[in-house]
GUBA-130998 format. One line per 2 residues: number of its first residue (from 1); their letters; for each residue x, y, z of N, C-alpha, C. Coordinates in steps of 0.05 Angstrom, whole numbers, plus 5000, padded with zeros to 4 digits. Layout:
<rs>
NUM> A> X Y Z X Y Z X Y Z  ...
</rs>
This chain:
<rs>
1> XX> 5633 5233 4932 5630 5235 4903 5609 5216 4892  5609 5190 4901 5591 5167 4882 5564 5188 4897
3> XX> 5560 5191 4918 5526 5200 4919 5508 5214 4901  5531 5239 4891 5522 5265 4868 5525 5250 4838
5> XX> 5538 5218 4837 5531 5207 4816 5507 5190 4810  5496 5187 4838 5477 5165 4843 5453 5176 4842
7> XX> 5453 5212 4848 5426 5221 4847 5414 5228 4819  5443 5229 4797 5430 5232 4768 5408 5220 4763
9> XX> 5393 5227 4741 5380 5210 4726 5391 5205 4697  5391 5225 4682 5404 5219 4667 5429 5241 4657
11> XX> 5438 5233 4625 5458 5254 4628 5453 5258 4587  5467 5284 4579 5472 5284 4544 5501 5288 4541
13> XX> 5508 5270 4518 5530 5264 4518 5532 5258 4494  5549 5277 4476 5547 5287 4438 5519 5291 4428
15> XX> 5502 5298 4446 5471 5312 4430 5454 5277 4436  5470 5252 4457 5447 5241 4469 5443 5233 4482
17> XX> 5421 5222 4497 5403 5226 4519 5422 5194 4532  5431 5183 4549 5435 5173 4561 5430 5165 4589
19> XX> 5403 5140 4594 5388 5145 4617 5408 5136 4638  5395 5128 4652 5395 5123 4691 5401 5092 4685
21> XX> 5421 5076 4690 5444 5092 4712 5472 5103 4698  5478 5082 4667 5502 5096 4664 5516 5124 4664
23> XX> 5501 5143 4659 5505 5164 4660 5529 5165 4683  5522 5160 4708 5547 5164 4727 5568 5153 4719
25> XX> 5573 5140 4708 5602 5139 4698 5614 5157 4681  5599 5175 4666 5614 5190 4647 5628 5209 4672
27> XX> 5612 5218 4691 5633 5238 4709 5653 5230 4711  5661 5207 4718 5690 5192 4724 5703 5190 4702
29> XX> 5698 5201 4678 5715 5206 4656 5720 5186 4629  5698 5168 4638 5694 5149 4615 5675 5159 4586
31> XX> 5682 5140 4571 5678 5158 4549 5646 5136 4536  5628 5146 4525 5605 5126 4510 5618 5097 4510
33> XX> 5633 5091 4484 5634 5074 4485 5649 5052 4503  5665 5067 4517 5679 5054 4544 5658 5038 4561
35> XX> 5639 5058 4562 5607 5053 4590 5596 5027 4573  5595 5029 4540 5571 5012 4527 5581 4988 4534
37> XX> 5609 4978 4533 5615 4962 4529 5623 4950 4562  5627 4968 4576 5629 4959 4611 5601 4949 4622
39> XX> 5578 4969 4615 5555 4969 4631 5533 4961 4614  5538 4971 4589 5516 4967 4578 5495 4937 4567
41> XX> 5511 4913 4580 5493 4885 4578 5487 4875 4610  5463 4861 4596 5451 4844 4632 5473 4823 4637
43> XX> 5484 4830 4647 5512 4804 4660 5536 4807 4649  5550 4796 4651 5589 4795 4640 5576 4780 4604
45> XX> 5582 4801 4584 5589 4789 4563 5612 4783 4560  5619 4764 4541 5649 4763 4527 5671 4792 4515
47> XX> 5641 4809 4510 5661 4837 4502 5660 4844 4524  5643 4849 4542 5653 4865 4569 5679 4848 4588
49> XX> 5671 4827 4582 5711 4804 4596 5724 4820 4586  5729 4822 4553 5757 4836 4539 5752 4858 4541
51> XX> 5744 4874 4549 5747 4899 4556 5752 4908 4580  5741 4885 4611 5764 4892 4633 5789 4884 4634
53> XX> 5787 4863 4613 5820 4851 4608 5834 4874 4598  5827 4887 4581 5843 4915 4566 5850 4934 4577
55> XX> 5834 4938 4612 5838 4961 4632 5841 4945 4656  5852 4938 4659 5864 4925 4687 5859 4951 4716
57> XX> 5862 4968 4696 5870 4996 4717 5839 5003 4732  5822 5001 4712 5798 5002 4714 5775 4989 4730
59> XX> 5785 4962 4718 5764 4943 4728 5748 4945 4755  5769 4953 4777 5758 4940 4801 5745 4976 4805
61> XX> 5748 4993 4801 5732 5022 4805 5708 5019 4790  5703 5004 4768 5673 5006 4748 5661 4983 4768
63> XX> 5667 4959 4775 5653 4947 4794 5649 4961 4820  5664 4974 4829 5662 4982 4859 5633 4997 4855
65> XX> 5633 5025 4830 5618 5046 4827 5584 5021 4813  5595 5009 4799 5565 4992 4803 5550 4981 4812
67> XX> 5565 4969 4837 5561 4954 4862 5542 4982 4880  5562 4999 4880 5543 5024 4890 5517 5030 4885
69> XX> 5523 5038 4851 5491 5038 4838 5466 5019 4849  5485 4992 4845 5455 4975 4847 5441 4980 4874
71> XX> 5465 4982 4895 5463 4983 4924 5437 5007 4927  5454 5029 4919 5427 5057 4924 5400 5055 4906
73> XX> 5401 5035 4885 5367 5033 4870 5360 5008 4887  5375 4991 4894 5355 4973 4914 5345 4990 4940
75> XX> 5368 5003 4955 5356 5020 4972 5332 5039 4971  5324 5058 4939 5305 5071 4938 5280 5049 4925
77> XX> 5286 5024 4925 5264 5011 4909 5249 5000 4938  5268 4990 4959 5254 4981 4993 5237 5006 5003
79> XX> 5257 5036 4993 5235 5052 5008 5209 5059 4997  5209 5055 4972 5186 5065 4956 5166 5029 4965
81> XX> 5175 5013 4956 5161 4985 4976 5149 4997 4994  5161 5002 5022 5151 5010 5043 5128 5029 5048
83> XX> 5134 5052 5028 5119 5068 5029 5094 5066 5014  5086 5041 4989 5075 5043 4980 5058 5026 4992
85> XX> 5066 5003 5006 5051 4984 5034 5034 5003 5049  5049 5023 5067 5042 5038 5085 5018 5054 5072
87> XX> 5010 5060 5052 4995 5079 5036 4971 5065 5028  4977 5032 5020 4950 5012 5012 4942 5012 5036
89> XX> 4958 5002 5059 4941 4993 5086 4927 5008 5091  4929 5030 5091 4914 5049 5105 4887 5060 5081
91> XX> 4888 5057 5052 4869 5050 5033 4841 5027 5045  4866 5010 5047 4849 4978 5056 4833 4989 5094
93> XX> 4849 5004 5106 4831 5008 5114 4816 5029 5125  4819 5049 5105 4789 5068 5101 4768 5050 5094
95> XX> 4770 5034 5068 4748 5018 5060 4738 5008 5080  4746 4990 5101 4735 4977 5121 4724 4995 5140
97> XX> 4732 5022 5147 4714 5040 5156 4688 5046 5149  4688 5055 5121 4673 5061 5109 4654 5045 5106
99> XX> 4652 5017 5102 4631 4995 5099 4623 4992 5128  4643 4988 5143 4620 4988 5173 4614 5003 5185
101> XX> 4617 5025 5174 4597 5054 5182 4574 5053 5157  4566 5035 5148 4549 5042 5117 4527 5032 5122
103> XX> 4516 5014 5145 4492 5012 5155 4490 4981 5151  4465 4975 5164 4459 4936 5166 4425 4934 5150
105> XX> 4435 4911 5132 4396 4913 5129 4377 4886 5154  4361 4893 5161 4347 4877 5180 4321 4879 5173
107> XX> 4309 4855 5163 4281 4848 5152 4272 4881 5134  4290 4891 5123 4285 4908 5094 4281 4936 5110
109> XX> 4297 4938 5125 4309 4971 5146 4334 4969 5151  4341 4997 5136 4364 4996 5140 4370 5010 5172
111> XX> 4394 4999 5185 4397 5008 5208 4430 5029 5208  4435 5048 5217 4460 5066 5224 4472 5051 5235
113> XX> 4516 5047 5232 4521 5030 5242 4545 5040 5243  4549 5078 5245 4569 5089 5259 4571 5103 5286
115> XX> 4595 5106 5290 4592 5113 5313 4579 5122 5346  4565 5141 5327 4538 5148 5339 4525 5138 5345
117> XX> 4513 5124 5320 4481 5104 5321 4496 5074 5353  4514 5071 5342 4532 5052 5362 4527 5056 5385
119> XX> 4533 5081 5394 4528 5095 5420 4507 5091 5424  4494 5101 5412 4460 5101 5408 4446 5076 5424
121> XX> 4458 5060 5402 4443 5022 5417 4456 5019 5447  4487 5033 5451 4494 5018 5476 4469 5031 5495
123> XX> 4475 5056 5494 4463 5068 5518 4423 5062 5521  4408 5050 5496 4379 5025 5491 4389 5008 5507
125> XX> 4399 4993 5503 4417 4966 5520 4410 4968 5541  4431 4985 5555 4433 4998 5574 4404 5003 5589
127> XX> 4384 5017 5581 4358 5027 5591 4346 4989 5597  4343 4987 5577 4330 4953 5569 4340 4941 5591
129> XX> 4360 4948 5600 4372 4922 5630 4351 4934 5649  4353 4961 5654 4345 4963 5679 4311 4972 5680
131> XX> 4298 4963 5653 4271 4964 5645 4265 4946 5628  4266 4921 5629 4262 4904 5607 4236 4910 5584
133> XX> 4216 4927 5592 4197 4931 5576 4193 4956 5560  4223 4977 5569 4238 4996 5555 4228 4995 5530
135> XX> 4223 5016 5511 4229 5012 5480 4226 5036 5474  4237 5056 5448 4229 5076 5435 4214 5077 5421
137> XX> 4189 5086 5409 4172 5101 5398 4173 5100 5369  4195 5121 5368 4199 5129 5341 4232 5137 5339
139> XX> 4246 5104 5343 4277 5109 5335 4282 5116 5302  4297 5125 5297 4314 5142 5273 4327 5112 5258
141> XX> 4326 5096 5250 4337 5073 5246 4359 5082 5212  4356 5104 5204 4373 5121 5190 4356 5142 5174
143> XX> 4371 5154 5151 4356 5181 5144 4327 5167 5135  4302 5183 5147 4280 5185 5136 4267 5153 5138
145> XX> 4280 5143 5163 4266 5108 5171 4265 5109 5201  4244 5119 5206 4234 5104 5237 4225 5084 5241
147> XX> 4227 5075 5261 4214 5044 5275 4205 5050 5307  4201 5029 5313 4194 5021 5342 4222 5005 5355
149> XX> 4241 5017 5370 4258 4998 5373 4258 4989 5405  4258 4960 5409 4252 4949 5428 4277 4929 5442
151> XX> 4279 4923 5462 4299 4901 5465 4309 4880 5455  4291 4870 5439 4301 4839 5428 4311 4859 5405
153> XX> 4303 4881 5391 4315 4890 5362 4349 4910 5372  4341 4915 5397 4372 4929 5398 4389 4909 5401
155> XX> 4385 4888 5419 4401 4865 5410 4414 4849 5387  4394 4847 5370 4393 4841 5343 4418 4855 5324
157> XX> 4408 4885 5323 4418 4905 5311 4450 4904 5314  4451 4905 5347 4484 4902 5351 4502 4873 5348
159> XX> 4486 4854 5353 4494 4827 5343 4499 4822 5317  4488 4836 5296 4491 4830 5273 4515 4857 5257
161> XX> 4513 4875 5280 4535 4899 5270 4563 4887 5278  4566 4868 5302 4585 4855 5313 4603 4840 5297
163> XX> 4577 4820 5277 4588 4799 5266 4607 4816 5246  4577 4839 5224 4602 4848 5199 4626 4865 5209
165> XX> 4624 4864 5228 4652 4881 5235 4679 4861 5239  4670 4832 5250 4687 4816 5249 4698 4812 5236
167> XX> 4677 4799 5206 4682 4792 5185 4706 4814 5169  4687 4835 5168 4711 4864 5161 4738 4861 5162
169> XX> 4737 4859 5196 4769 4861 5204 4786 4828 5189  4766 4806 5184 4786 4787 5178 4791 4795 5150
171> XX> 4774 4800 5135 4780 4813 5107 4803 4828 5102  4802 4849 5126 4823 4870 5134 4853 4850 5131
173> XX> 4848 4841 5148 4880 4813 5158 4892 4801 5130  4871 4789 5119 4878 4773 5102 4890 4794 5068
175> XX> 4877 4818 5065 4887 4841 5051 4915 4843 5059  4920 4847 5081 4938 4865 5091 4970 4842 5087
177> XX> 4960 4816 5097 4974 4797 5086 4981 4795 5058  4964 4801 5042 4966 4795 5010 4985 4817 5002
179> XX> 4985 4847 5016 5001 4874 5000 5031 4867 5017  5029 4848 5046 5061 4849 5055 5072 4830 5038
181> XX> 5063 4817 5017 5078 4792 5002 5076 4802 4981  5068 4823 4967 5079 4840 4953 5118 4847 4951
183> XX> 5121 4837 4921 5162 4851 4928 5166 4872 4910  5151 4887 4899 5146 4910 4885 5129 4941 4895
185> XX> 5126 4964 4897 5111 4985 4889 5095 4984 4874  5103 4970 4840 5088 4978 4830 5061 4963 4831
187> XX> 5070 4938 4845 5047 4912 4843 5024 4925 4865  5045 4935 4893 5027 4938 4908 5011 4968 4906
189> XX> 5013 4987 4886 5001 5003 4876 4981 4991 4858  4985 4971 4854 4953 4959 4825 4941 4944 4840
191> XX> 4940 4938 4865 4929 4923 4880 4901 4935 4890  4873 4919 4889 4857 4925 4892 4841 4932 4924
193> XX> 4850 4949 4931 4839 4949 4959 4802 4951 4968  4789 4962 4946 4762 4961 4944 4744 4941 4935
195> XX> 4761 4913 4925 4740 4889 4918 4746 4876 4946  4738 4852 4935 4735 4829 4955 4725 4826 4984
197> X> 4708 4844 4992 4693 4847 5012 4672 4832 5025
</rs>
């Protein structure tokens, strides 16, 4: 029974609207002002004392059923937490994808610095070991920028894609730390996953 009271939201009761949570108590046959004066303040007032004093019969069922309440909105407030964690992280890190796939500037050229292009340098590298005087012509250094790329610059290129990627991932860490110390949804929903880079 308490579960089909716990999934209400709200309820009408003489033409009004009575939100989330008291409402579950009217099923159990309490009447408005019974609830206002049981549930309706933040903590034990003096009228809510004299009023479990007046129902002895009562008392310990309106605590039990509130004890419940709070129990199942803390329970949906951890999962919505959780879920709302699980949803930034993965925000926080598309962004970090996205910026180190977004390219490197090197003396005013921009260089490609996904996947591909990655591949790209290993397998220059690669040639450059076993030809030190290796170089391309006319590498693609991204849309509509060629260069001459040579060993000391494939070096370069990946040394410096290395570093922002480091940097990235610590950014990444230290984000990801800031949304687990988060004790809310809604905080960690307003949380900025796109600055501080």
């Amino acid at each position: 029974m308490w579960r089909q009271l716990l999934e209400g939201r709200h309820a009408v009761i003489d033409g009004d609207l009575i939100e989330d949570p008291h409402c579950r108590l009217f099923a159990l046959g309490f009447t408005v002002a019974e609830v206002e004066q049981a549930v309706g303040y933040a903590g034990y007032t003096s009228r809510q004392v004299d009023w479990y004093s007046s129902h002895p019969d009562r008392y310990q069922l309106v605590d039990e059923v509130w004890q419940e309440i709070e129990g199942w909105r803390a329970a949906q407030d951890a999962a919505e937490l959780a879920q709302a964690i699980i949803s930034k992280k993965a925000e926080i890190q598309r962004e970090k994808c996205r910026l180190r796939d977004s390219g490197i500037m090197i003396d005013g050229v921009l260089f490609d610095t996904d996947a591909s292009a990655q591949s790209a340098y290993t397998k220059t590298l690669l040639a450059c070991q076993i030809d030190p005087t290796y170089s391309v012509a006319e590498w693609k250094a991204s849309d509509g920028v060629f260069i001459k790329m040579t060993k000391p610059l494939v070096l370069q290129v990946m040394q410096e894609s290395g570093s922002r990627e480091s940097a990235l991932t610590s950014t990444q860490k230290r984000k990801y730390a800031e949304v687990d110390a988060l004790t809310t949804s809604a905080h960690v929903n307003r949380y900025d996953a796109l600055s501080g880079w």
